[in-house]
PASEBA-1860 file (N, C-alpha, C; in nm, 3 decimals):
! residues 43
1> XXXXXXXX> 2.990/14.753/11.801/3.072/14.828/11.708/3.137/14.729/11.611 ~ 3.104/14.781/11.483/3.152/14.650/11.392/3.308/14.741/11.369 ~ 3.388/14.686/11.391/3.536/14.668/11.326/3.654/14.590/11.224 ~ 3.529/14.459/11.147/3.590/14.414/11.060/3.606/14.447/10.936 ~ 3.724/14.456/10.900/3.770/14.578/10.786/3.787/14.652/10.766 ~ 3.800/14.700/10.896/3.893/14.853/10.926/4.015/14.825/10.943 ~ 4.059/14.956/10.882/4.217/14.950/10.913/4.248/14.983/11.070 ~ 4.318/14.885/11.130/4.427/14.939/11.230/4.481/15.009/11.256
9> XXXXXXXX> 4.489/15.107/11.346/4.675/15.229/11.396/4.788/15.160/11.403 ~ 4.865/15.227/11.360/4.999/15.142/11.377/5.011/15.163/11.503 ~ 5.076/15.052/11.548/5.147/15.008/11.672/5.208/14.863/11.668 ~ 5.301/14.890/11.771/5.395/14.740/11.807/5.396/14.721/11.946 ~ 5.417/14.557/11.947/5.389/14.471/12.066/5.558/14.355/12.076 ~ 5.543/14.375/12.166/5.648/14.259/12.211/5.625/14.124/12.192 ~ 5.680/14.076/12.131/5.681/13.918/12.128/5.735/13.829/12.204 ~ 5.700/13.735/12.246/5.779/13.624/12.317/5.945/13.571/12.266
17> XXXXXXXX> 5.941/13.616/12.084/6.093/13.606/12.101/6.162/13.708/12.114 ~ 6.166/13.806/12.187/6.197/13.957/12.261/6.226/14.000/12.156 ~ 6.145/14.045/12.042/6.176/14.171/11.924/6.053/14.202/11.941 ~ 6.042/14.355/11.895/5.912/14.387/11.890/5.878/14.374/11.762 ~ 5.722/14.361/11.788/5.645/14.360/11.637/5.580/14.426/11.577 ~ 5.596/14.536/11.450/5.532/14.609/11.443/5.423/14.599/11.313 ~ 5.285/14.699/11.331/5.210/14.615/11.222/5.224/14.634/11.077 ~ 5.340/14.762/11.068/5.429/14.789/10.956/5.477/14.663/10.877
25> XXXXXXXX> 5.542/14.597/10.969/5.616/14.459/10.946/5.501/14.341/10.832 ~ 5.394/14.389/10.831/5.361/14.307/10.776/5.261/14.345/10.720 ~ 5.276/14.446/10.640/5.170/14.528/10.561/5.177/14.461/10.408 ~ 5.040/14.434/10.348/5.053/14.352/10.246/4.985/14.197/10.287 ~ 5.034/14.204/10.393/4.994/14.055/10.480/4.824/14.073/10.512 ~ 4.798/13.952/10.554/4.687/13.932/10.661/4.731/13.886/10.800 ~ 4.683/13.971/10.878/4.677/13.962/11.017/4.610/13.961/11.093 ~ 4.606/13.846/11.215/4.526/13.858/11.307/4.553/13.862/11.461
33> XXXXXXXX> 4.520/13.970/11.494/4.547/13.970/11.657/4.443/13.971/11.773 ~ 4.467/13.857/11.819/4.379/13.801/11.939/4.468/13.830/12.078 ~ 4.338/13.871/12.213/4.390/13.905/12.320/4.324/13.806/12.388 ~ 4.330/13.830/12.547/4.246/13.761/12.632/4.256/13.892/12.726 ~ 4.133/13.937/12.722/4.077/14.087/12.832/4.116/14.094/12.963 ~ 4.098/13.944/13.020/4.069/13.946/13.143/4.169/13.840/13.167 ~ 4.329/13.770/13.088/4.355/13.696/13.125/4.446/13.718/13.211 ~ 4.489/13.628/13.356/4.553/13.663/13.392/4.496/13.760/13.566
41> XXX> 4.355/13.702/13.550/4.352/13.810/13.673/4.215/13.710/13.745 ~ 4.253/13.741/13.840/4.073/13.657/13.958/3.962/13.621/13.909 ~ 3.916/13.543/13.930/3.784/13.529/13.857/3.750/13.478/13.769
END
């Protein structure tokens, strides 16, 4: 499934400096959000 250059749903995530972040916050901007799927678990 190609997804580059689609727009996003809004939503917000917590940050490490405890505010949340929302993707409102930075509309106009370029953004990139990277996960790790599986980090954090066995294996």
């Amino acid at each position: 499934m190609e997804l580059q250059g689609k727009a996003a749903p809004e939503f917000s995530l917590p940050g490490t400096d405890g505010k949340d972040h929302s993707l409102k916050d930075y509309k106009g901007k370029k953004v990139v959000l990277y996960f790790y799927p599986k980090d954090n678990t066995g294996g």
